[in-house]
Structures are given as structure tokens and as C-alpha cells.
C-alpha positions in Angstrom: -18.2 45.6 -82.8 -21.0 43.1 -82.7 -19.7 40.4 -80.2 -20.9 37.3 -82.3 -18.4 38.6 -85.5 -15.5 37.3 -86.4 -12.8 39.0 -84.2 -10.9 41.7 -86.2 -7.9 40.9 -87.6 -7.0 42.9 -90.7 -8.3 46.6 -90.4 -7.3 47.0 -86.7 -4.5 49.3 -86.2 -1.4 47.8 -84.3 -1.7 48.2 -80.1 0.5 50.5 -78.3 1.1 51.9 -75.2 -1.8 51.7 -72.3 -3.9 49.7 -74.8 -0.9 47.0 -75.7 -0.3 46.6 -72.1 -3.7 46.1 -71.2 -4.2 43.0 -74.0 -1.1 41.7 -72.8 -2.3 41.3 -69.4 -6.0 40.5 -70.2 -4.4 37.6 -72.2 -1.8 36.4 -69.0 -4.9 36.9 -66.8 -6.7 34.2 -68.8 -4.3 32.0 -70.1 -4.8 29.1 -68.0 -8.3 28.7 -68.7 -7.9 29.5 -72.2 -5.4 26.7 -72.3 -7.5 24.3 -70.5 -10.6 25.0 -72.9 -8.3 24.2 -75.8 -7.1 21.1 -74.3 -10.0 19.6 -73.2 -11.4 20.0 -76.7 -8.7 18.5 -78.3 -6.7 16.1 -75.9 -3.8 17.3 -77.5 -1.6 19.7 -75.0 0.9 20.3 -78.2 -2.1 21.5 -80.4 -3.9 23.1 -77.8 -0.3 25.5 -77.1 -0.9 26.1 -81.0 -4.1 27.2 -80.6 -3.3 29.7 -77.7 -0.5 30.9 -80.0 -2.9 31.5 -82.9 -5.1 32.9 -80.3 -2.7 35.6 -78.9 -2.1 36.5 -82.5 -5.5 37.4 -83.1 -6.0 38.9 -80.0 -3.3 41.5 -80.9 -5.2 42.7 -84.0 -8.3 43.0 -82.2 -9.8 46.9 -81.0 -10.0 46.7 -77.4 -12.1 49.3 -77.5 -15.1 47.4 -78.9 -14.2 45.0 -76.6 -17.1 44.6 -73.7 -16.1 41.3 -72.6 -12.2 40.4 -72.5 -12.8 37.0 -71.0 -15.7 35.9 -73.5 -13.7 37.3 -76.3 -11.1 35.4 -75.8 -12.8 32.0 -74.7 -14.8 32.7 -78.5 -11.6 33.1 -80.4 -9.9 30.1 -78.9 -13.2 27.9 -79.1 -13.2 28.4 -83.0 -9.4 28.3 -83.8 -9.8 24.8 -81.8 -13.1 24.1 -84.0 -10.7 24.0 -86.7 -7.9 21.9 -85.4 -10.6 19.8 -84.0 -11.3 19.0 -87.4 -8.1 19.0 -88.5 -7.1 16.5 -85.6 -9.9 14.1 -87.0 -8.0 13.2 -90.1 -4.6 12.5 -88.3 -6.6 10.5 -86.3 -7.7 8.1 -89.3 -4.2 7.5 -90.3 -3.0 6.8 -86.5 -1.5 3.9 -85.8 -3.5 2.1 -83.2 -5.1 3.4 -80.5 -5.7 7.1 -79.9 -5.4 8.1 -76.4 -5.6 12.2 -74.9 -2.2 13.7 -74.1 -1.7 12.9 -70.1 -0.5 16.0 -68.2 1.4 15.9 -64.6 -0.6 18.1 -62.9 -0.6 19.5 -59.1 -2.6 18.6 -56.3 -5.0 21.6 -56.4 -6.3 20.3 -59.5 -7.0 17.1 -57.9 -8.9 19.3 -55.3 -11.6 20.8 -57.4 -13.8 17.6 -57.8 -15.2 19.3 -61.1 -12.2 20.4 -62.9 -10.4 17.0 -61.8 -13.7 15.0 -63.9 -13.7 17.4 -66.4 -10.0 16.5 -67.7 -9.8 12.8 -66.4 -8.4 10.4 -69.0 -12.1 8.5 -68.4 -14.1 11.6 -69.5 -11.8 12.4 -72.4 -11.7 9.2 -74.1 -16.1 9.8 -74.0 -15.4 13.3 -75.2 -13.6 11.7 -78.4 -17.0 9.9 -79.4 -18.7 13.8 -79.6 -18.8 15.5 -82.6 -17.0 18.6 -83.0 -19.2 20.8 -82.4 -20.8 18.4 -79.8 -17.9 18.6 -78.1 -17.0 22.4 -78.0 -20.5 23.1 -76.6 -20.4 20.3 -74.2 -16.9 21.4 -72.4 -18.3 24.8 -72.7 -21.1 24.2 -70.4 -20.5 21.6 -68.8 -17.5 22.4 -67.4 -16.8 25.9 -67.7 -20.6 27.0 -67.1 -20.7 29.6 -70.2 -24.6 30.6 -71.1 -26.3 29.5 -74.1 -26.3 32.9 -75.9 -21.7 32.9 -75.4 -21.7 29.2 -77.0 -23.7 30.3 -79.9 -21.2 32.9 -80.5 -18.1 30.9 -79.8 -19.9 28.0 -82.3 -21.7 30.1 -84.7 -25.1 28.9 -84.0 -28.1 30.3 -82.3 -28.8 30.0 -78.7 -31.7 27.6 -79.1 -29.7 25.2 -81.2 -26.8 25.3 -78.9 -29.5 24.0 -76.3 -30.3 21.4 -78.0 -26.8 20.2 -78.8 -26.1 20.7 -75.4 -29.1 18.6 -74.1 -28.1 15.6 -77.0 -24.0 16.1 -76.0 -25.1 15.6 -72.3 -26.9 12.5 -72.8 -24.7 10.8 -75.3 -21.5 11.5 -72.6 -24.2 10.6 -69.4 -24.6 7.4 -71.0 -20.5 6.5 -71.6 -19.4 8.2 -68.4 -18.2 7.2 -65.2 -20.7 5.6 -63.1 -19.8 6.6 -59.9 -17.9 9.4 -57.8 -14.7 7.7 -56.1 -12.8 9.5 -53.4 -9.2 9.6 -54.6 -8.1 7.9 -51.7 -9.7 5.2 -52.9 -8.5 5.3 -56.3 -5.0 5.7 -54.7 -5.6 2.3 -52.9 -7.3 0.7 -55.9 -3.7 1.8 -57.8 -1.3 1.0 -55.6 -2.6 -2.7 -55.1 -2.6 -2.8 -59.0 1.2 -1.4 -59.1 1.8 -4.5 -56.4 0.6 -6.7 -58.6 2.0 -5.2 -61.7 5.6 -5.5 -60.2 5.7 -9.1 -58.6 4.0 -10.2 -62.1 1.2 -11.9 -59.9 -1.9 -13.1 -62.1 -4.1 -13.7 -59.0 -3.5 -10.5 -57.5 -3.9 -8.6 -60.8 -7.3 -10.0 -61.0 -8.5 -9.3 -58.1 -8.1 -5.3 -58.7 -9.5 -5.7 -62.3 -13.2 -5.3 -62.6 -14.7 -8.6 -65.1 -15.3 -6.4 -67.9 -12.3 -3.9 -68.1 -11.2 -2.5 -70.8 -7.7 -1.8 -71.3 -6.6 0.4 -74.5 -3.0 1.2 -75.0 -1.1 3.8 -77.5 2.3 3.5 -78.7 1.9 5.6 -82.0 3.6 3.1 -83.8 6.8 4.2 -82.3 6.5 2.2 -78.9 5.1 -1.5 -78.8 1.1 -1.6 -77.6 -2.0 -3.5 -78.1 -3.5 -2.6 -81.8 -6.7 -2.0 -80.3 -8.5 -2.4 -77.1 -8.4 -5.2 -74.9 -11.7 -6.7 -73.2 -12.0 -8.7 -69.8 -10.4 -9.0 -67.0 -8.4 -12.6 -67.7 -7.4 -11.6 -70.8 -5.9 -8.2 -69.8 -4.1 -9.4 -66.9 -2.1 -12.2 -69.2 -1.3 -9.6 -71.4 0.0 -7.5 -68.9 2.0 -10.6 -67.1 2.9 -11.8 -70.6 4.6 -8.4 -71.7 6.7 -8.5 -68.8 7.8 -11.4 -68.5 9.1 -10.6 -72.1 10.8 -7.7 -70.7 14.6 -7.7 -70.0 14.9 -4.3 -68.4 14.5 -2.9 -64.7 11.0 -1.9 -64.6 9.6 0.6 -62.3 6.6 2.6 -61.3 6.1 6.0 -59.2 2.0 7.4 -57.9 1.5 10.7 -59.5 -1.4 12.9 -60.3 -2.0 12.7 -63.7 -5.1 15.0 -65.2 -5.9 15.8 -61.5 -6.3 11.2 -60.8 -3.8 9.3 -59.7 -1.9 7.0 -61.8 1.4 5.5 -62.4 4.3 6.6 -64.6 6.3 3.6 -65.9 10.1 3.7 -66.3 12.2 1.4 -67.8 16.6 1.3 -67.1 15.6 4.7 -65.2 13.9 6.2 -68.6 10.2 7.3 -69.0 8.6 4.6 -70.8 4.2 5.0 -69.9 2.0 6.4 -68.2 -1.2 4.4 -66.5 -4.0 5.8 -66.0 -7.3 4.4 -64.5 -11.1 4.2 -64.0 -12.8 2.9 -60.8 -15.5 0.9 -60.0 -16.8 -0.7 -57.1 -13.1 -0.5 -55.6 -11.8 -1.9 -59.3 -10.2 -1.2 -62.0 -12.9 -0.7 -64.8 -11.0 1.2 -67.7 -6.6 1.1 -67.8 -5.2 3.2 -70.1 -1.8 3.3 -70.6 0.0 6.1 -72.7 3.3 4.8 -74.6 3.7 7.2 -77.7 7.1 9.7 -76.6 5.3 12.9 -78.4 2.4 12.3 -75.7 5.0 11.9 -72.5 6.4 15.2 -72.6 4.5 17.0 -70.2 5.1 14.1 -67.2 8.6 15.8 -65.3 6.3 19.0 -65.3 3.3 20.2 -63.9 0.8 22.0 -66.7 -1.8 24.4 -64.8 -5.4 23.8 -65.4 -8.3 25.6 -63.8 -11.7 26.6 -65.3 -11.5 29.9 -63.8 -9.4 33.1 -64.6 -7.2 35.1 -62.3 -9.5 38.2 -62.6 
């Protein structure tokens, strides 16, 4: 089977046996990065779960045999299935209700560890990765995170090797010029955060702006279930009286908690003991240049939980 076609999923006879078992573990062995491809394509942990699904499903149907590469196989398959939910995606997106922010995930500390797979799915990186193109985007994460050649992109994407190079090259500039600045240490964002969380519980104005950078940007996303800012919020006075203002409104028992959220710290919020947010940030210069903070209930179900990331396989 040519590796660039279109995995086989009608004429293959059913796996048994040596063969099944051998699909069944190829699959376990990269499930994790499969899963972490999908989601970093799609922000969505719920729709990338679909796509491994529809994934494993094809996988089953394919001929081993004709199989050379498990792990490229299966990064092509799910690159393409989430191609098509990308798109997909796009038009829900239209008809959301305010902001649109990525799915947070609680995640463990060895994800925080690796300094490239902790960029790779920050909140920061992406809310840039949502101003790609599909295709953009697939070839970006592809690369630039997960290090696949040119000539495995153009058959996960379905273009050729030079034009995968230069959407690669146009990807890489367009997300250079929105990203992060700056590397910070995540003892340092941990300090950053916790003297916001000070100021964020005592309601203290001052003290909220001195950890906000002049020209942050806060952008909120209830879904239109849960009450948040219709669209994002610019300026560091302005975000820090809306902030004070909403809880001062509040007649609840408001707390907070550090956690590792997409391998950076944040906050989860809790309100009468009950999940309620999730804060994520961006640093710069020992401020905070970007808050986002994560409302909707369908986007706050993988916080009591760790999900497991990595952009390697166990084999």
C-alpha cells in the first residue's frame, strides 16, 4: 500500500489473532501522542477523544501488513480525521456565544518539565494557533512541535513536500509574530500568580495592578451558560475594575487553588466549594500580559483529573 493513500477501510479483511493483537498494542503504544496531536489541533479535548475514536476505527480496518510505519500511519489518519473536525469546529465557532477559548486540561508535573511540550499546549500558544488556517495549523503542530519531516506532513495533509514547506515557513512566521515574547521559568510564573490570587481574594485594586502588565488582555468564556465578558477586555485599569467589580457583586464563598494547567500554572476558581473557572496566564516582564479565564462547564471537565500529554510514544 502506497503510504500517502487513504488508509484502507472497506476491502480489508477483519484482524485476528497475532495481527489483532499487534494493532491493539501499536494503537495503546501511541495513544498519548495521538491524543495530544489531535488536541493541540483542535483545543477541544472532547473532540479530540472523537477523533482517536474514529481513528481506532480505521486503524482496525487497515492491513498491517502494508504497514511500514505504525507510528506515521497513525499520526496521518488522526491528522486528517482532525482536518475534518477542524473544519467542522470552525462553524460552531461562528455561532458561539462569546469568546472561544481551548479546553484547559489538569495535567501532571512532567509535562510542566519538558519546556517544549509545556509551550506547545499553553493556553498562550493555543489561542495564536486559533488564528491559523486549518491546514496552517495541522502542519504547524506537526513540525513544530512534534518534529515530523516535510515528506510525512504532505501525506498526513495531502499536499506535496515543497508546499508543506512553504506553509510551514508562512505558519511559523504568522504564530512568531503573536507568540510569547519571552521564556519564563515557572517559578516565576508561579510567583507572578500567586501575587495575582492575593490580590484577586482581598479585592485590592492597587495590588491587582501592579501584577498586570499596561496592555493585558483579558478574554473570558462562559458559553452562554456561565456569565463572562462578551469579548476581550484591553488594559490593565480597565481589567482589574472588572475583576474587583464582579466580585464585589458576588455573594458566594470564593476560592482559588495553584495547579498545573496545560503544563503552566494557573488557578482553578471555586465558588460555595463547586468548580466554577479556571485562570490561566501569560507572563511578561514579571506581569501578567494575557488572563484567560475558562467558565463554560463542558470545558471544565477534565480539571479533578490529569489528561497525559507527551509528543513522544512509548515505543
Amino acid at each position: 500500500m502506497n503510504e500517502r493513500s487513504e488508509p484502507t477501510t472497506g476491502t480489508a479483511e477483519p484482524l485476528a489473532g497475532g495481527r489483532m493483537d499487534s494493532a491493539i498494542e501499536a494503537f495503546v503504544a501511541h495513544r498519548n501522542l495521538l491524543f495530544t496531536v489531535a488536541y493541540e489541533m483542535l483545543g477541544s479535548a472532547a473532540d479530540a477523544e472523537d477523533v482517536l475514536q474514529e481513528t481506532w476505527l480505521r486503524w482496525m480496518k487497515v492491513d498491517m501488513e502494508q504497514v511500514r510505519d505504525q507510528r506515521a500511519y497513525l499520526v496521518r489518519i488522526t491528522t486528517r480525521r482532525s482536518l475534518d473536525r477542524l473544519r467542522t469546529m470552525s462553524r460552531r465557532k461562528e455561532d458561539y456565544v462569546g469568546s472561544w477559548l481551548p479546553e484547559p486540561l489538569l495535567t501532571a508535573p512532567d509535562v510542566a518539565e519538558d519546556v517544549e511540550l509545556a509551550e506547545s499546549v499553553s493556553m498562550a500558544l493555543m489561542i495564536v494557533l486559533e488564528t491559523l488556517s486549518p491546514t496552517e495549523r495541522a502542519v504547524f503542530v506537526l513540525r513544530e512541535a512534534f518534529g515530523i519531516s516535510h515528506d510525512e506532513i504532505a501525506a498526513a495533509v495531502g499536499k506535496s513536500p515543497a508546499a508543506v514547506r512553504q506553509i510551514a515557513h508562512r505558519a511559523r512566521e504568522h504564530v512568531d509574530a503573536r507568540r510569547p515574547r519571552e521564556e519564563v521559568a515557572p517559578g516565576q510564573a508561579r510567583a507572578v500568580l500567586a501575587s495575582f490570587q492575593r490580590a484577586f481574594e482581598t479585592r485590592d485594586l492597587q495590588g491587582l495592578l501592579d501584577v498586570l502588565a499596561p496592555q493585558i488582555v483579558l478574554i473570558s468564556d462562559g458559553g452562554g451558560v456561565k456569565q463572562a465578558a462578551p469579548r476581550p477586555i484591553t488594559g490593565a485599569e480597565k481589567v482589574a475594575r472588572f475583576i474587583v467589580g464582579g466580585l464585589g457583586k458576588a455573594d458566594v464563598v470564593l476560592t482559588s487553588d495553584h495547579t498545573l494547567v496545560n503544563g503552566n500554572p494557573a488557578l482553578v476558581l471555586r465558588v460555595n466549594g463547586e468548580i466554577d473557572g479556571v485562570i490561566a496566564v501569560r507572563v511578561e516582564n514579571a506581569r501578567i500580559a494575557g488572563l484567560y479565564y475558562v467558565r463554560n462547564p463542558e470545558k471544565l471537565t477534565r480539571i479533578e483529573s490529569e489528561t497525559p500529554l507527551t509528543l513522544r510514544s512509548t515505543r
